[in-house]
Biotite code that builds the C-alpha atoms (Angstrom):
import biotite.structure as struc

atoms = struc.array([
    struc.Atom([12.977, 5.139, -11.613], chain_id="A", res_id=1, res_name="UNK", atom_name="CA", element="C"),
    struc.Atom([11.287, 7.785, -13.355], chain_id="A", res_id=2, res_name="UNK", atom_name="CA", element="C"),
    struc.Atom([10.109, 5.986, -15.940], chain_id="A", res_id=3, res_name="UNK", atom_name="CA", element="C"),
    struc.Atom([8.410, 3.054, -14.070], chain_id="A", res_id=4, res_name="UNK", atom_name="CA", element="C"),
    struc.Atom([6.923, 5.687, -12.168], chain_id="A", res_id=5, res_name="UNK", atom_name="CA", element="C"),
    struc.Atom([5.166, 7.288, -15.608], chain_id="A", res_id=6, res_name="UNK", atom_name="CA", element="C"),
    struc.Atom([4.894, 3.992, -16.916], chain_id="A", res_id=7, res_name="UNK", atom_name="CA", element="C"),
    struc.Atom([2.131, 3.190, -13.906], chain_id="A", res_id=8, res_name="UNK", atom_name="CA", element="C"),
    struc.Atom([0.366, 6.339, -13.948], chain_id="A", res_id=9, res_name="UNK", atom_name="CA", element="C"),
    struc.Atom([-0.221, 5.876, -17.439], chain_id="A", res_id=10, res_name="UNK", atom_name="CA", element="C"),
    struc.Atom([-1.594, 2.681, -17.189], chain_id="A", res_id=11, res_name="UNK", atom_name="CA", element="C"),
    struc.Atom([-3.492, 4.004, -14.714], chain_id="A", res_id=12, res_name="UNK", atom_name="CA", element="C"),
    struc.Atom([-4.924, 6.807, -16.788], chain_id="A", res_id=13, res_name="UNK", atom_name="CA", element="C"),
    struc.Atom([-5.545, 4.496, -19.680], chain_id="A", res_id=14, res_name="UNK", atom_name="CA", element="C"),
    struc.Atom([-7.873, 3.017, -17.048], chain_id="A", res_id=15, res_name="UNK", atom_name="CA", element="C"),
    struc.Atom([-6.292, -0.371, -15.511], chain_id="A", res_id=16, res_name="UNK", atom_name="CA", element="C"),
    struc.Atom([-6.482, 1.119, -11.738], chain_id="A", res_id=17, res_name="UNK", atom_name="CA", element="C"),
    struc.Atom([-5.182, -1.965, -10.568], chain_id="A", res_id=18, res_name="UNK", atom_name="CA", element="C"),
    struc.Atom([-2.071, -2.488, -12.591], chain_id="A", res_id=19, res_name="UNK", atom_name="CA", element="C"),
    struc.Atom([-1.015, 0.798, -11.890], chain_id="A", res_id=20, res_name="UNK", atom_name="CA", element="C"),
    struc.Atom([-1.161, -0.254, -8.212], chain_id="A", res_id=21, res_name="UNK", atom_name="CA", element="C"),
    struc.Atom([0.544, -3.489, -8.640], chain_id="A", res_id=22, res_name="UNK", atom_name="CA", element="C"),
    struc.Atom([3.516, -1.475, -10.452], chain_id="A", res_id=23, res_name="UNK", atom_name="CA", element="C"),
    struc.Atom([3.207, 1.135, -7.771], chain_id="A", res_id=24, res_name="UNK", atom_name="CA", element="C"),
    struc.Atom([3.481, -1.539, -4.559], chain_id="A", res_id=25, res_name="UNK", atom_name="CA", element="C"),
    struc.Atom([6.644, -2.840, -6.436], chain_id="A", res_id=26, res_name="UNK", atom_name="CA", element="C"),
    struc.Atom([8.090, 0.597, -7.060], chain_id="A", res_id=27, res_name="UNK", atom_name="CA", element="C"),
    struc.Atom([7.324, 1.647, -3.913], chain_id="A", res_id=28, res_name="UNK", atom_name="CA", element="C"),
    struc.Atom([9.697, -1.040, -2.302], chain_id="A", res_id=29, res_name="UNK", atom_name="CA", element="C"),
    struc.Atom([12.491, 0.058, -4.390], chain_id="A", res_id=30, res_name="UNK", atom_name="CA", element="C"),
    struc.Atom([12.333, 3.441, -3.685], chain_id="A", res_id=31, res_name="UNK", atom_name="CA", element="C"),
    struc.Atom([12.300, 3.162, -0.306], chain_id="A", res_id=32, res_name="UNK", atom_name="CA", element="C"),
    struc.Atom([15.063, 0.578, -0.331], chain_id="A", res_id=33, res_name="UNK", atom_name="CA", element="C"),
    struc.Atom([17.019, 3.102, -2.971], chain_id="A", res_id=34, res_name="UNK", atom_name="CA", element="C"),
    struc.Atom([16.066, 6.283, -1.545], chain_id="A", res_id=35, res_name="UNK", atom_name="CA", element="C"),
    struc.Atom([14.418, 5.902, 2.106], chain_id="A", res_id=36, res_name="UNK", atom_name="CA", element="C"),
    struc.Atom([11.198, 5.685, 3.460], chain_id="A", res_id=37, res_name="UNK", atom_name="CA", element="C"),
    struc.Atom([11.207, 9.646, 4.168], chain_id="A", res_id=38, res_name="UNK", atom_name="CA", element="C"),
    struc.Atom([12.568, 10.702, 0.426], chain_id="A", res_id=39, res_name="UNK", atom_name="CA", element="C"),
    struc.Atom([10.280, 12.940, -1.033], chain_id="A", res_id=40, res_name="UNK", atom_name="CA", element="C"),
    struc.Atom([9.871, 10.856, -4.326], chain_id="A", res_id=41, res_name="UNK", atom_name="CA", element="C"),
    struc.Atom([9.468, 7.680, -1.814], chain_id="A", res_id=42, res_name="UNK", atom_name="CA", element="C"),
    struc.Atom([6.648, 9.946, -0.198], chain_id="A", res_id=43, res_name="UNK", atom_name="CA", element="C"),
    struc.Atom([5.077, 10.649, -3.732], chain_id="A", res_id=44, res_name="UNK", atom_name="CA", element="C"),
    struc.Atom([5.193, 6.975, -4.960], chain_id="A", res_id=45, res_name="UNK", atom_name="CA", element="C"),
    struc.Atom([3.197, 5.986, -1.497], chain_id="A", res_id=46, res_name="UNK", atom_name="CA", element="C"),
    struc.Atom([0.573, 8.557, -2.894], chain_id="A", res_id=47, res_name="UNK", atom_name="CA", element="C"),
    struc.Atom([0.040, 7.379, -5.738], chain_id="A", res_id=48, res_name="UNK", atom_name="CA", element="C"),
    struc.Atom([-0.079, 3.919, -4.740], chain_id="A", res_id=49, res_name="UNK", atom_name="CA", element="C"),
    struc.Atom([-2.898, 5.210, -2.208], chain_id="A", res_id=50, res_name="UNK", atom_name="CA", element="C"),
    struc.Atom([-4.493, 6.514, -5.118], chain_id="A", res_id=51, res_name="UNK", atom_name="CA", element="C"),
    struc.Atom([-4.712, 4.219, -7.577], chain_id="A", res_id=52, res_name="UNK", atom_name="CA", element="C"),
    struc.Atom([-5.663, 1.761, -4.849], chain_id="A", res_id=53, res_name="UNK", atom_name="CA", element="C"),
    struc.Atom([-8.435, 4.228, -3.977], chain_id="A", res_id=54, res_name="UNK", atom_name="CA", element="C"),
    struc.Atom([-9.361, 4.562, -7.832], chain_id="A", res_id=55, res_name="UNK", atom_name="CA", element="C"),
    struc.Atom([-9.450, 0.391, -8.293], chain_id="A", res_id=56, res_name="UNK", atom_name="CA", element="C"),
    struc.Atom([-11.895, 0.153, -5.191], chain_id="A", res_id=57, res_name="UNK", atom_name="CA", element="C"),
    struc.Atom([-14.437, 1.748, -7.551], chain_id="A", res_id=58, res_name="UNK", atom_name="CA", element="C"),
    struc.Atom([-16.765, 4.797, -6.899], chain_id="A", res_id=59, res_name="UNK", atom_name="CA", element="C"),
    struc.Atom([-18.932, 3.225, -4.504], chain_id="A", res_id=60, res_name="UNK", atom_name="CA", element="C"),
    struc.Atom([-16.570, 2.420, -2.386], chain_id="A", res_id=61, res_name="UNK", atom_name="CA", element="C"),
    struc.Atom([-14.671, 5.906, -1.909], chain_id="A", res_id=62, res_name="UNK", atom_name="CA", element="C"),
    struc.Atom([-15.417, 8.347, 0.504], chain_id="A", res_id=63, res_name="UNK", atom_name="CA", element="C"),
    struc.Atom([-17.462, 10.913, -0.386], chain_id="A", res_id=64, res_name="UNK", atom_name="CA", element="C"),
    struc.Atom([-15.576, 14.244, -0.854], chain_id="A", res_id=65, res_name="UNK", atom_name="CA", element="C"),
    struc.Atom([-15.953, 17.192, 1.657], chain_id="A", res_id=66, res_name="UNK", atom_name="CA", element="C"),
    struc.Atom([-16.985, 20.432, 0.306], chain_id="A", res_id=67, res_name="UNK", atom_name="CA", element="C"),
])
């Protein structure tokens, strides 16, 4: 599990936002089948599904950030 989870940030980083959410969206499923829907590494795949979501949605379309 580990290693799909790297394996989408990366792609992520190497800037395909939304492939690293379609990986996450699957991974997330079996994690929370696997693991539970309150596991902390269930938890942590939900974020980073959020995120690269966020990131795919371009930056006109994020909230501005609070200083």
């Amino acid at each position: 599990m580990t290693a799909r989870h790297n394996l989408a940030y990366w792609r992520g980083e190497a800037g395909d936002a939304s492939g690293a959410a379609l990986v996450f969206a699957e991974f997330l499923g079996d994690r929370t089948r696997v693991l539970g829907p309150d596991h902390p590494h269930t938890l942590s795949a939900r974020h980073s599904l959020a995120h690269w979501r966020g990131e795919d949605q371009g930056p006109h379309l994020r909230p501005l950030a609070r200083h």
